[in-house]
Structures are given as C-alpha cells and as structure tokens.
Chimera marker file (.cmm) of the C-alpha trace (Angstrom):
<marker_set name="trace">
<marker id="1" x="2.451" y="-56.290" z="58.936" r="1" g="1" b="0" radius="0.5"/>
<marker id="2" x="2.092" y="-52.877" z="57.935" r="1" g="1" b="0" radius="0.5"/>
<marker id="3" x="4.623" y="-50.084" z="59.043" r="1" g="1" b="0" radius="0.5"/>
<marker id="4" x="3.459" y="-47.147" z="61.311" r="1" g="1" b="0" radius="0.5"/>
<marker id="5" x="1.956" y="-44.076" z="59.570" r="1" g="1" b="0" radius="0.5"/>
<marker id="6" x="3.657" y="-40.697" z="60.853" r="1" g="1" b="0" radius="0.5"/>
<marker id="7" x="1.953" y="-37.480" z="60.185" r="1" g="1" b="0" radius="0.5"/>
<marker id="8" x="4.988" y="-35.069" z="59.179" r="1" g="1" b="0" radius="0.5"/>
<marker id="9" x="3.462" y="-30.885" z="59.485" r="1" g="1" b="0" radius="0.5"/>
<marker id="10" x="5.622" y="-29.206" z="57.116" r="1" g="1" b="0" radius="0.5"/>
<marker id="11" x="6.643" y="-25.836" z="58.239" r="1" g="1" b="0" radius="0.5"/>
<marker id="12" x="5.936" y="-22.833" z="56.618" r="1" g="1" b="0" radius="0.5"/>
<marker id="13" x="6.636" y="-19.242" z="56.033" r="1" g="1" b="0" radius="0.5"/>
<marker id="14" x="3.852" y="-17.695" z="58.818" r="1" g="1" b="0" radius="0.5"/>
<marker id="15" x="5.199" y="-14.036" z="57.248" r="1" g="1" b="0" radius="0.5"/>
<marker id="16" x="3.504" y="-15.591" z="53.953" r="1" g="1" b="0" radius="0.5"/>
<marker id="17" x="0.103" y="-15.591" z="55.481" r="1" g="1" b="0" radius="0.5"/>
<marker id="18" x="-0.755" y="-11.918" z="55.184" r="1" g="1" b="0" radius="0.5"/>
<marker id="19" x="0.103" y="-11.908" z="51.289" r="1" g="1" b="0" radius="0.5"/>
<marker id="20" x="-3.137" y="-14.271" z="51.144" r="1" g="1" b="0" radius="0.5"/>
<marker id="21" x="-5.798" y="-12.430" z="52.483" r="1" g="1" b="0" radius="0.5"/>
<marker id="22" x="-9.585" y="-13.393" z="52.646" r="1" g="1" b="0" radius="0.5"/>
<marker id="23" x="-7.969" y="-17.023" z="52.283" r="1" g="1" b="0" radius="0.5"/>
<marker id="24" x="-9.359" y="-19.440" z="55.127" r="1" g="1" b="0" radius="0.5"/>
<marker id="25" x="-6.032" y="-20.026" z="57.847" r="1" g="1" b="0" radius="0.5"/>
<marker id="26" x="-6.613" y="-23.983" z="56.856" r="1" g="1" b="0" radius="0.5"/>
<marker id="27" x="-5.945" y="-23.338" z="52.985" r="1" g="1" b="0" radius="0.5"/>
<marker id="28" x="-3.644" y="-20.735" z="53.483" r="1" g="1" b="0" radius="0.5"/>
<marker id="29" x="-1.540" y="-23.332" z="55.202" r="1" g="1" b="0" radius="0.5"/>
<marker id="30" x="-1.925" y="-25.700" z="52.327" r="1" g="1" b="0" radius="0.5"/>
<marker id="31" x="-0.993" y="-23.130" z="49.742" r="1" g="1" b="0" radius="0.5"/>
<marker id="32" x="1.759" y="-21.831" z="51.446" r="1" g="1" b="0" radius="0.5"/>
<marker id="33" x="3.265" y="-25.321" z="51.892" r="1" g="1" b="0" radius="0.5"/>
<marker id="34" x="2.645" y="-25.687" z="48.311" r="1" g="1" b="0" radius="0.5"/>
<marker id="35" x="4.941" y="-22.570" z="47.408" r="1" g="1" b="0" radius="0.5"/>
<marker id="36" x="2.409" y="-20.364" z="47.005" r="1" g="1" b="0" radius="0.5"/>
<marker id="37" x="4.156" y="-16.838" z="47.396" r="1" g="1" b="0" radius="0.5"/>
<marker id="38" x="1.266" y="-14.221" z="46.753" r="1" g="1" b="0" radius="0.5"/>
<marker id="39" x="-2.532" y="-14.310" z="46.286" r="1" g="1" b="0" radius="0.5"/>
<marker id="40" x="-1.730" y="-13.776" z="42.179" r="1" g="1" b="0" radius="0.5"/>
<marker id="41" x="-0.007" y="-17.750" z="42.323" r="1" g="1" b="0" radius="0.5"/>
<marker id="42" x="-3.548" y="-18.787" z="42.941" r="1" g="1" b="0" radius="0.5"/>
<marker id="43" x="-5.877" y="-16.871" z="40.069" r="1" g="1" b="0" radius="0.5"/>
<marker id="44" x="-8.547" y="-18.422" z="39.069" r="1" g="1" b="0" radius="0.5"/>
<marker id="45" x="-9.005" y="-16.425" z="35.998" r="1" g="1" b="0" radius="0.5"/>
<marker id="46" x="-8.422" y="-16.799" z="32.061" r="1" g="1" b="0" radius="0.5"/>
<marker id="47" x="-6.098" y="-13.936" z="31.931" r="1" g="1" b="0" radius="0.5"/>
<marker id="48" x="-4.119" y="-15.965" z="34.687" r="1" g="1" b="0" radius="0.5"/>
<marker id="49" x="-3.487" y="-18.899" z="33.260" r="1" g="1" b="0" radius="0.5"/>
<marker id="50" x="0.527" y="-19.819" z="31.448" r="1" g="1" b="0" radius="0.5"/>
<marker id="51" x="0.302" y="-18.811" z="27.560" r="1" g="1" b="0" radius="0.5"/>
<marker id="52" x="-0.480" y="-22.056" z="25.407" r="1" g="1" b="0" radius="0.5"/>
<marker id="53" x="2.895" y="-21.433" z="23.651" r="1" g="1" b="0" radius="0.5"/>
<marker id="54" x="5.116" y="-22.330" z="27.161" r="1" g="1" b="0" radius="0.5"/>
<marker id="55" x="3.864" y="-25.795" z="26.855" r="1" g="1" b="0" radius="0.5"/>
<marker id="56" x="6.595" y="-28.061" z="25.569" r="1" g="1" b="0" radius="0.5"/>
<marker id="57" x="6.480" y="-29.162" z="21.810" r="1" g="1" b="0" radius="0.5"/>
<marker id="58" x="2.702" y="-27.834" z="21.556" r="1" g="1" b="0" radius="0.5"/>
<marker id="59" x="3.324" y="-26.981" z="18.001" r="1" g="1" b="0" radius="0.5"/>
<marker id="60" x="4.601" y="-30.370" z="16.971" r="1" g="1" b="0" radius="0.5"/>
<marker id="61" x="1.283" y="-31.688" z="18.312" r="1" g="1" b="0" radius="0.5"/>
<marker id="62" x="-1.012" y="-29.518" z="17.421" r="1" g="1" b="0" radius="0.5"/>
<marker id="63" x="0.435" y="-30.467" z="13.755" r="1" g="1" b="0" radius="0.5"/>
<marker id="64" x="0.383" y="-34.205" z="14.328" r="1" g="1" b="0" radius="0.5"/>
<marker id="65" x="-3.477" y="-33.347" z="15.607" r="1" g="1" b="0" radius="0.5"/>
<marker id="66" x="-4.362" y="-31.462" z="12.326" r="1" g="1" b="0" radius="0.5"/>
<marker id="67" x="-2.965" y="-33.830" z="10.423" r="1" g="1" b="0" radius="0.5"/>
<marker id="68" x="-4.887" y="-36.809" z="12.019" r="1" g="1" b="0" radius="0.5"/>
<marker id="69" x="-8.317" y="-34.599" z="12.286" r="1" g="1" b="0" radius="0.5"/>
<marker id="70" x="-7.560" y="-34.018" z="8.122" r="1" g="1" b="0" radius="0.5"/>
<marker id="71" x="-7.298" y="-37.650" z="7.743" r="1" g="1" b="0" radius="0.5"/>
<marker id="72" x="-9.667" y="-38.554" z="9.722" r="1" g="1" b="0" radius="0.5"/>
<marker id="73" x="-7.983" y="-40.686" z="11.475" r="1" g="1" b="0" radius="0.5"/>
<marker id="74" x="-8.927" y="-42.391" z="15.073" r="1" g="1" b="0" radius="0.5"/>
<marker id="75" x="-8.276" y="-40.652" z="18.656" r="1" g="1" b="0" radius="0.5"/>
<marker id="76" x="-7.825" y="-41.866" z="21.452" r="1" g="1" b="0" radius="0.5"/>
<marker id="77" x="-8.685" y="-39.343" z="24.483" r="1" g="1" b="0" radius="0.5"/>
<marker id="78" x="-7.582" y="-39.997" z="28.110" r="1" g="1" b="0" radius="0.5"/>
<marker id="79" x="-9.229" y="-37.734" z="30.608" r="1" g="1" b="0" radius="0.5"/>
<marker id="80" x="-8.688" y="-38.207" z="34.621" r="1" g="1" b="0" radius="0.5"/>
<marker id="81" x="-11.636" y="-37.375" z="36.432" r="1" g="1" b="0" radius="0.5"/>
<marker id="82" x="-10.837" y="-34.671" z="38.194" r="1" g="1" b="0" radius="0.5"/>
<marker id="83" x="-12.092" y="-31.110" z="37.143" r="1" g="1" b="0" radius="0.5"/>
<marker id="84" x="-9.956" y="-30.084" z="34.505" r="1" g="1" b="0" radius="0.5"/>
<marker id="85" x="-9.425" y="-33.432" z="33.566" r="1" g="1" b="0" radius="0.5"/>
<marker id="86" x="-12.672" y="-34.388" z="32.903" r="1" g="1" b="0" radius="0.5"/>
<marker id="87" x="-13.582" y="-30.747" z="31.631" r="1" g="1" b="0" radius="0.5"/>
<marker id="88" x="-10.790" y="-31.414" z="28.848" r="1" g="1" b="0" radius="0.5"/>
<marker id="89" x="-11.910" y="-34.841" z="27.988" r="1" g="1" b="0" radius="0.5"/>
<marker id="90" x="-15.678" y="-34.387" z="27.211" r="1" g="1" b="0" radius="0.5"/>
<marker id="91" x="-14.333" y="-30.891" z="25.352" r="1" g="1" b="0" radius="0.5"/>
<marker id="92" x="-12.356" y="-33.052" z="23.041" r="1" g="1" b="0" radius="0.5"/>
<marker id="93" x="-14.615" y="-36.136" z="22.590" r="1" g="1" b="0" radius="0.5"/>
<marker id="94" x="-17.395" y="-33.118" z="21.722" r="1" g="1" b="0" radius="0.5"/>
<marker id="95" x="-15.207" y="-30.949" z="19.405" r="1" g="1" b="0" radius="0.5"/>
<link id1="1" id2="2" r="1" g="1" b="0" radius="0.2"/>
<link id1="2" id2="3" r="1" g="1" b="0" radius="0.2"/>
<link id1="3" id2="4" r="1" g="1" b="0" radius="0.2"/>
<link id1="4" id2="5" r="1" g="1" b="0" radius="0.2"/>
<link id1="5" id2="6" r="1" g="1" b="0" radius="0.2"/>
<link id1="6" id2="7" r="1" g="1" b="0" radius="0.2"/>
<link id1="7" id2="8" r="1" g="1" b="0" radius="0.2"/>
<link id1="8" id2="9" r="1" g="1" b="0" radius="0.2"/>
<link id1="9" id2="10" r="1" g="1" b="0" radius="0.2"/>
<link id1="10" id2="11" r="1" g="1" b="0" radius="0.2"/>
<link id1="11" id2="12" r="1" g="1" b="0" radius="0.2"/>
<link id1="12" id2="13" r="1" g="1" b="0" radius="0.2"/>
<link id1="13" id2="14" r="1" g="1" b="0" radius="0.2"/>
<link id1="14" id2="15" r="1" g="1" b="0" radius="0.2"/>
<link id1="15" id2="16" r="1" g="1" b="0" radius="0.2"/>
<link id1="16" id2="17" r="1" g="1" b="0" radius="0.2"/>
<link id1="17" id2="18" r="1" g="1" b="0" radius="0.2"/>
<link id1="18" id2="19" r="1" g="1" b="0" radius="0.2"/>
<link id1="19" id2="20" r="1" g="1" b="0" radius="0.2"/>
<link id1="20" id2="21" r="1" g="1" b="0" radius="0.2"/>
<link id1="21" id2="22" r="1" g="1" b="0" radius="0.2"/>
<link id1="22" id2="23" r="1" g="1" b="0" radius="0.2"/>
<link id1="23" id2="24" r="1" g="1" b="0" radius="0.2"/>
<link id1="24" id2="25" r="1" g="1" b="0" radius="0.2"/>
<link id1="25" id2="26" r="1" g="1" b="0" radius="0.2"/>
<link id1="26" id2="27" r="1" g="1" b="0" radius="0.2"/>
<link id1="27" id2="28" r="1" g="1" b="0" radius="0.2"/>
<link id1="28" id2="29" r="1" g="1" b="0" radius="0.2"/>
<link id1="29" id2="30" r="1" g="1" b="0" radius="0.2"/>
<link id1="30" id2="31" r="1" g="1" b="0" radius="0.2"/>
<link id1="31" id2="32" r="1" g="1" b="0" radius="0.2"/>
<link id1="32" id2="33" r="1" g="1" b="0" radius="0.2"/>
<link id1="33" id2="34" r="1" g="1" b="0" radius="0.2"/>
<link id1="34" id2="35" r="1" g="1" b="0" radius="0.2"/>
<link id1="35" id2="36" r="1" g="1" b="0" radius="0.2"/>
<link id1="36" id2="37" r="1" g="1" b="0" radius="0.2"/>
<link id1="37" id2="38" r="1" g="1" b="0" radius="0.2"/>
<link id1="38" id2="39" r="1" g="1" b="0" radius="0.2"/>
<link id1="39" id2="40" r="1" g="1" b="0" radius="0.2"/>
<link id1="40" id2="41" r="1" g="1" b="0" radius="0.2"/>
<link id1="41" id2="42" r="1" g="1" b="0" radius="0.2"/>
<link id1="42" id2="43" r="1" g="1" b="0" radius="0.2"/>
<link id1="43" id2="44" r="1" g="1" b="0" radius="0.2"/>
<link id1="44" id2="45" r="1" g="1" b="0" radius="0.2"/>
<link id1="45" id2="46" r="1" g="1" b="0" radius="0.2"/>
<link id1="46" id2="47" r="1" g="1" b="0" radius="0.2"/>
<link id1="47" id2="48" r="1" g="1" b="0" radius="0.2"/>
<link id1="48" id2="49" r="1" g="1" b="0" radius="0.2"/>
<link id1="49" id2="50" r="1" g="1" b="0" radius="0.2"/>
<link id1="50" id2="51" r="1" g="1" b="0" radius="0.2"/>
<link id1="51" id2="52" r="1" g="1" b="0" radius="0.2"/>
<link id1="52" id2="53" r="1" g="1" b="0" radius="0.2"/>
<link id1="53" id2="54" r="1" g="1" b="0" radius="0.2"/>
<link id1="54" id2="55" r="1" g="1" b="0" radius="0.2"/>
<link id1="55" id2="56" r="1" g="1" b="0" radius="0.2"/>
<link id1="56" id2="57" r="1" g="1" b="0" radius="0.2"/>
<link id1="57" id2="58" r="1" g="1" b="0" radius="0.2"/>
<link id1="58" id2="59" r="1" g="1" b="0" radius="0.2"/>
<link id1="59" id2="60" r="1" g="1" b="0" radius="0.2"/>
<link id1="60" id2="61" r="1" g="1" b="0" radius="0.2"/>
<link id1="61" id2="62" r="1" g="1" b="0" radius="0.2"/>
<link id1="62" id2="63" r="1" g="1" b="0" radius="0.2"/>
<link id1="63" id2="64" r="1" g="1" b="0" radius="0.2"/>
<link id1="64" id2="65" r="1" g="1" b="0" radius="0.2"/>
<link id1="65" id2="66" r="1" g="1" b="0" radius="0.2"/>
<link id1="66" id2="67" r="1" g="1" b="0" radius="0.2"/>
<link id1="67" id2="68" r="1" g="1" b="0" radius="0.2"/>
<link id1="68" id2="69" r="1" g="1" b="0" radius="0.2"/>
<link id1="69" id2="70" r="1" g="1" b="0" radius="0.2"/>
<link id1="70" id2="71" r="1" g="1" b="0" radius="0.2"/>
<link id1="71" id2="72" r="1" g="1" b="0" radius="0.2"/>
<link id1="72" id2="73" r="1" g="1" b="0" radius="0.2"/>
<link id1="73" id2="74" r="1" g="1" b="0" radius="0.2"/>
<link id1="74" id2="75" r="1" g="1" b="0" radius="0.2"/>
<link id1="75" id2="76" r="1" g="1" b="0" radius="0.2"/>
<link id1="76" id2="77" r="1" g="1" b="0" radius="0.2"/>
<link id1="77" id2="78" r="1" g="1" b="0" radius="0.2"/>
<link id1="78" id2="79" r="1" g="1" b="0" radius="0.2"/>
<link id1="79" id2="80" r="1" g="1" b="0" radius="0.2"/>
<link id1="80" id2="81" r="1" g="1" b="0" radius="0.2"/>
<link id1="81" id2="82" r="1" g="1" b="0" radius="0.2"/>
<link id1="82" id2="83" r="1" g="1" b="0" radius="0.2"/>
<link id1="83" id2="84" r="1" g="1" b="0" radius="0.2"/>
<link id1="84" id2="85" r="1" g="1" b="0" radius="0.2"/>
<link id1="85" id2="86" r="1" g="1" b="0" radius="0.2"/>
<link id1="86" id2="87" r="1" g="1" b="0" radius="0.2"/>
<link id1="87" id2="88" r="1" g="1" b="0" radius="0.2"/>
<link id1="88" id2="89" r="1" g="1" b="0" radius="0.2"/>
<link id1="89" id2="90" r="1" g="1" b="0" radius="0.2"/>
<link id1="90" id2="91" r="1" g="1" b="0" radius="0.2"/>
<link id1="91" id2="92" r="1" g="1" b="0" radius="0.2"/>
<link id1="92" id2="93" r="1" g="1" b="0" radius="0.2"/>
<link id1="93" id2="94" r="1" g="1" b="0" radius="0.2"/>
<link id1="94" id2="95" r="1" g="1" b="0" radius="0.2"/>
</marker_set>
C-alpha cells in the first residue's frame, strides 16, 4: 500500500517579487522559493557565472588531467543528460 502524497506550498517572501521583474508570477514563485534574492542570482551570462578557481581542489585535478592527457592515458567521462550536463560531456569526449 502506498502512503498518501501531500502537496506542501512553501511560503515565500511576496516583497521578493518586485526584485524579479519581467519574470512570469509562476517562475518567480519557483525562484523565490529557491532563494533567489535579486534578478542578478539568476544571470544567464558568461560574465555571471562563479570564477573556475572557487571550485574545490580544481587545481589538483586539472594536474591529475594533464598528466593523464600527457600519458595518454584512458578517460572515463560521465555526463547527465540534462543541459549542462550533456553540453559538458560531448565538450570533453570532443576535446
């Protein structure tokens, strides 16, 4: 027997809604719910995105990766298949 599905609305910061204008009320809703405190916490642009270096122990595998690449050693590339994941995927099986 399966146990009853409930529907919980989270509640949200309606004062947030004007800091994300042009923004459909139905998404707006979603983002604010998601933390999303201004219209810059959704960019869609390069200049938007974290710096590389912020990403934890990048350096250590970007050596390991060289190193491998040099010896031309096997990868093995996991990809999910959503957009960036499967962006990312065919970008490394291609490079």
């Amino acid at each position: 027997m399966h146990a009853a599905k409930k529907i919980i609305r989270r509640t949200i910061d309606e004062g947030l809604r004007g800091q994300l204008p042009d923004i459909h009320p139905v998404l707006q809703r979603v983002y604010i719910a998601r933390g999303v405190q201004s219209a810059s916490d959704i960019k869609h642009e390069l200049n938007a995105l974290l710096p590389f270096e912020s990403l934890k122990n990048i350096k250590q595998a970007a050596q390991y990766l060289a190193k491998a690449l040099a010896a031309q050693k096997r990868i093995l590339i996991i990809g999910d298949f959503d957009a960036d994941g499967a962006t990312s995927a065919v970008l490394a099986v291609t490079a």
